[in-house]
N, C-alpha and C positions, 0 to 999 in steps of 0.2 A: 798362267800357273802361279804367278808372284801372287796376285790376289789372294787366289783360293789357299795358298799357303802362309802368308799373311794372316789371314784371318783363323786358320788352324794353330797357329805358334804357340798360344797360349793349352791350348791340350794337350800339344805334342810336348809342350815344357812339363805339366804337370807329369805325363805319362813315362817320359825319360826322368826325371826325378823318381817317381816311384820304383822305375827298373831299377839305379843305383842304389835304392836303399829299399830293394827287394820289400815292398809296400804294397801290399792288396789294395786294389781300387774297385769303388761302387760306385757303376757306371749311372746315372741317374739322371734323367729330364724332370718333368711335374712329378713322379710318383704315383702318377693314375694308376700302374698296373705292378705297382709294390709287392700288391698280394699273390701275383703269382711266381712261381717257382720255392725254390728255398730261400731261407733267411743266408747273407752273407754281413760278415764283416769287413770292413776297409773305408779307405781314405774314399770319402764323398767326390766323384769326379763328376759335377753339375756340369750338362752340357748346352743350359737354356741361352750360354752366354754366346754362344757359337749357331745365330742364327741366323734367316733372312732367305729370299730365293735369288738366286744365281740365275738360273737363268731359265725364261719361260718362251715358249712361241706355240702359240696356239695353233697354226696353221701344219705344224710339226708334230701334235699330239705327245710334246715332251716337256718336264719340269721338271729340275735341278735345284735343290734348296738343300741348306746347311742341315745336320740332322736336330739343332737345338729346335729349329722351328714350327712353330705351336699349328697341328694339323687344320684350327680356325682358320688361321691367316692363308693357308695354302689352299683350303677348303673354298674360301670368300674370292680368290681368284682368278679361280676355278670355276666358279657361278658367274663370276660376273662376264666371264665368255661362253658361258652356256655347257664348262664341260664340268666332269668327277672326276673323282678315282675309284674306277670299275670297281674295285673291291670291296669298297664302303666300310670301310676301318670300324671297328668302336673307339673312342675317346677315354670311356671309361670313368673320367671325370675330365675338370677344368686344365686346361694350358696341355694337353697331352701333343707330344711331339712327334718332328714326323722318325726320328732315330727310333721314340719307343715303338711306335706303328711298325717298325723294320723289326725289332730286335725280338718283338712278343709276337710277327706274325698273324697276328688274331683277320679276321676277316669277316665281313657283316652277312645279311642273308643272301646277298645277291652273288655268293660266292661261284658257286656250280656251275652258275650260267656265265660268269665273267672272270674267271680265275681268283687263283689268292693274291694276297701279299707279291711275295714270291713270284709270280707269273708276271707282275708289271713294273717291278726292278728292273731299270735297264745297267746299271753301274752305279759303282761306288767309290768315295775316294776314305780309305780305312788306316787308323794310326795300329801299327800293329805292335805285338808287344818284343819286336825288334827296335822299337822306339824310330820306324819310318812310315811317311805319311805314303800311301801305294793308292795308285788308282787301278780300279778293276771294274772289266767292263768297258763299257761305251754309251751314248745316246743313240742305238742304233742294236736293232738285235741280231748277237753273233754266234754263231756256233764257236764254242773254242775247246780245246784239247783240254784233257784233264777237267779238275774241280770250275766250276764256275763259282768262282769269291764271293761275287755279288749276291749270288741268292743264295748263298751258303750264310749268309750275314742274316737271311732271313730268318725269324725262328730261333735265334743264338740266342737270346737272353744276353747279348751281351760279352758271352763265356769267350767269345775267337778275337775281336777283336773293339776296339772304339771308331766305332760308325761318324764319318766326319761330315758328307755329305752321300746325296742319294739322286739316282736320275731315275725320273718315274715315268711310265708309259699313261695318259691319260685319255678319256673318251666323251664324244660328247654327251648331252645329257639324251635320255630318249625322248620323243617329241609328244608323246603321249604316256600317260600311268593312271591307273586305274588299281585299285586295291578291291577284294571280294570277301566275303563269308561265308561260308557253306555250312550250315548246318548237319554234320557226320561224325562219328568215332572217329578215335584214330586206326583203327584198323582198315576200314572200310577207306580213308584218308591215304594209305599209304598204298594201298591198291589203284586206288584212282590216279594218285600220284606215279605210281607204276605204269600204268596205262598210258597216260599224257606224257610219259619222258620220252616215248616212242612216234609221239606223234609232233608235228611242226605249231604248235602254240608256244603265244610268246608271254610264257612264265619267266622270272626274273624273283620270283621269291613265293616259298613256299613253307607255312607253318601250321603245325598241330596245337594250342595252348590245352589240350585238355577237354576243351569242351565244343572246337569247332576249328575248320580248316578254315586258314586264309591265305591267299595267294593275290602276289603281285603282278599284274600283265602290264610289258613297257614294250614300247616299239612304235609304227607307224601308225595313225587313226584309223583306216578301216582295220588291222590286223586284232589291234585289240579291243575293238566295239564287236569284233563278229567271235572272237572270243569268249567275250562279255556276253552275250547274249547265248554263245554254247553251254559256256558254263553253270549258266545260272546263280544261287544265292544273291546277296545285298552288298551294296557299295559303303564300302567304310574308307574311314580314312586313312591319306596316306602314308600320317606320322605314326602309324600302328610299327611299319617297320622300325622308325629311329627308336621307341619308344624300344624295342625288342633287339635291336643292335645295342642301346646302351644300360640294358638289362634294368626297363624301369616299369615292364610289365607287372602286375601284382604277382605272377608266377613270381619270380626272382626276390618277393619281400616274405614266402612265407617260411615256416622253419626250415632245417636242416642246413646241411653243408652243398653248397653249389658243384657240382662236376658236370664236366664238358665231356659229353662223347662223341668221339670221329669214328664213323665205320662204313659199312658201306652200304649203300642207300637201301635196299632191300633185305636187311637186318630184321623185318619184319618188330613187332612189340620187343619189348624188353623186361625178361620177369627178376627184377630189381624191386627191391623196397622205395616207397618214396615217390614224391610227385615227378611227373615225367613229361616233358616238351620238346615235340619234334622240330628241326629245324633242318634248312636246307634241304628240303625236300623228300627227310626224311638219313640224309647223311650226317646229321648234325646231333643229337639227343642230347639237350639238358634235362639233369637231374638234383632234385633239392630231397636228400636223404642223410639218414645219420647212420647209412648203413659203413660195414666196414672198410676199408679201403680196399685190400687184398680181395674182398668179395666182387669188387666193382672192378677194379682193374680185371680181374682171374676171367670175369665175365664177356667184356669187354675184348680183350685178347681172344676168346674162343672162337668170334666172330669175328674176328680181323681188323679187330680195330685198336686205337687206343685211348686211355684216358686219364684227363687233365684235371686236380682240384683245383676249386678258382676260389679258396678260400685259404690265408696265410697262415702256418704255423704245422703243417703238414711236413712229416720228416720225408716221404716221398709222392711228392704232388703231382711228378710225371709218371707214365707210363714205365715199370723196369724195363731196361733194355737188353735183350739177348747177347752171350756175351761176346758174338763176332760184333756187332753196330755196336757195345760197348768200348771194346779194342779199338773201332776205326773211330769214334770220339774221340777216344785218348789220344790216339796219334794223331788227329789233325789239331786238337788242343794243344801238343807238344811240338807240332810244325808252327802253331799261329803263335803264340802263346807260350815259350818255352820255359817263363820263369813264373807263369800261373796266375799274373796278378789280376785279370779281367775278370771281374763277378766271381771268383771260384766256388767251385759248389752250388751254385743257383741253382743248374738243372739237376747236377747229378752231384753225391758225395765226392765220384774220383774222377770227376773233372773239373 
C-alpha cells in the first residue's frame, strides 16, 4: 500500500490544494481525446507523471498500471506474451493513456463480441474529491452491493473522480485472423449480419464503409478457414481494422462533423443527411454530416439509442439526459465530488 500511495502523493497533494482553495481541476493525460465532451475550465491536473505497471502476471490474465500510463507501453507488454486488451481501445492519437481509455470509455470494433471498456475493469484505486486516495474493487471479479465505483469511473469523463490507478482483465490473442470483403449494400449487409449473429461463426468485427462489408473471423484454424470459405468475398488486410479503430479510414477525412451513434444492432439504415458507416456489426453508426444536432440526437433517441459528437466546440455533444438519469448524475456527482472541481461540465452543463 506505502508504494501505491507513494507514488499517488503528488496528485493527492495537487487535488487537496485545489479542494482548499475551491479550484477547478482539468483532469488531463496526452490530450488524444480533448475533443470530446465540453469545453472546461481549470487548473491542468497532467497525470502522465503518475505512470508505469504495477503489476502484471500473465498466467492470471490480469494488469495493474498507474492511470498516467501511455496504452503503447501496456499494449507492447501485452504482445510480447501473446495477449490484449479484449476491447481494443482507440488511441486517438500519440501517448494516449490507460486513465484516458477508463475515463472516455471508447472501445474499438471487436466490441460486441468481447465487451467494452467497462466490462474488463477489475478495480480501481481513485483520489476522490474528499481529497482520499479509495481503492475500489479488486483483481478478481466480485459481485458487490450497491454502485460498483470501478466501472462507474468508466465513461466519467473524468467528472466523479481522478482515476489513479486501474486493474484490467486481459485475453490472449486469437490464434488465427483473417479479415474479408464482401462486395453488398449496406442494407442487404445488415440482414446478413442479422442472419450470422444467430449462428456460431467466429466474427470478432464487423463493418459497412459504404461501399462493401468486411468482417473480421479470429479463433481456432479450422473455425475460421471453414468460415472463410462459407463466407465467401476477398482477403484484405488485417490493419483495415486499426486503421478504423483509429479513425484513419478516408470515411473519417471527408466533410462534415463526425457523430458516433450507439443503438441497437438491428436499427436497420438510417434516414439522416450525410455520409454513413456501420460499425460493430451494425450497433455502432458513424456519421460525417453538417446536419443539425437536435435532428440527430431526436433521431437517434426514437430508436433507442444515443448520440455522441466527436468534434470539439459543441454546447451539447452528449446525448440529453432524461431528467430521472439527469437527477441520479447529480447526486452521485455530489456524493463523489461534493465541491465540483473534477472536469465540471465536460459531460453535462449541471454536472
Amino acid at each position: 500500500m506505502s508504494h501505491d500511495f507513494d507514488a499517488s502523493a503528488a496528485l493527492l497533494e495537487q487535488v487537496n490544494h485545489a479542494l482548499n482553495s475551491a479550484t477547478p481541476l482539468r483532469i488531463q493525460g496526452s490530450g488524444s481525446k480533448a475533443h470530446l465532451g465540453r469545453s472546461t475550465t481549470g487548473e491542468v491536473l497532467d497525470t502522465r507523471q503518475h505512470r508505469g505497471i504495477v503489476s502484471y502476471d500473465p498466467t492470471e490474465l490480469v494488469l495493474s498500471a498507474r492511470a498516467g500510463t501511455p496504452l503503447s507501453e501496456i499494449e507492447a507488454v501485452l504482445e510480447a506474451n501473446n495477449q490484449m486488451l479484449p476491447c481494443e481501445p482507440p488511441h486517438l492519437g500519440d501517448g494516449a493513456t490507460l486513465g484516458g481509455m477508463v475515463a472516455a470509455g471508447l472501445s474499438g470494433p471487436r466490441r460486441p463480441w468481447a465487451g467494452s471498456v467497462r466490462d474488463q475493469v477489475l478495480g480501481t484505486r481513485v483520489i476522490t474529491g474528499q481529497g482520499k486516495l479509495l481503492r475500489f474493487g479488486g483483481e478478481v471479479m466480485k459481485n458487490v452491493a450497491g454502485y460498483d465505483l470501478s466501472r462507474l469511473m468508466a465513461g466519467s469523463f473524468g467528472c466523479l473522480g481522478l482515476l489513479a490507478e486501474v486493474s484490467l482483465k486481459v485475453l490472449p490473442k486469437p490464434r488465427q485472423v483473417l479479415s474479408l470483403r464482401l462486395e453488398v449494400d449496406a442494407l442487404h449487409a445488415l440482414n446478413k449480419l442479422a442472419e450470422w449473429g444467430q449462428q456460431p461463426l467466429p466474427i470478432s468485427a464487423a463493418s459497412h464503409d459504404g461501399a462493401a462489408l468486411h468482417l473480421r473471423l479470429e479463433g481456432g484454424e479450422g473455425s475460421v478457414l471453414a468460415a472463410r470459405q462459407r463466407l465467401g468475398g476477398e482477403e484484405i488486410d488485417n490493419g483495415y481494422w486499426q486503421q478504423l479503430r483509429e479513425q484513419r479510414l478516408p470515411f473519417f477525412s471527408a466533410s462534415g462533423t463526425l457523430w458516433r451513434l450507439s443503438l441497437p444492432a438491428n436499427s436497420g439504415l438510417l434516414d439522416l443527411p450525410g455520409r454513413q458507416m456501420i460499425d460493430w456489426g451494425g450497433a455502432q453508426r458513424w456519421l460525417k454530416t453538417d446536419a443539425d444536432s437536435e435532428l440527430i440526437q431526436r433521431v437517434t433517441a426514437k430508436l433507442g439509442g444515443h448520440a455522441t459528437c466527436f468534434a470539439a466546440g459543441q454546447a451539447q455533444p452528449f446525448q440529453p439526459l432524461a431528467a430521472p438519469l439527469l437527477r441520479y448524475q447529480r447526486q452521485l456527482k455530489n456524493q463523489l465530488d461534493p465541491q465540483g472541481i473534477f472536469n465540471p461540465g465536460r459531460m453535462y452543463a449541471e454536472v
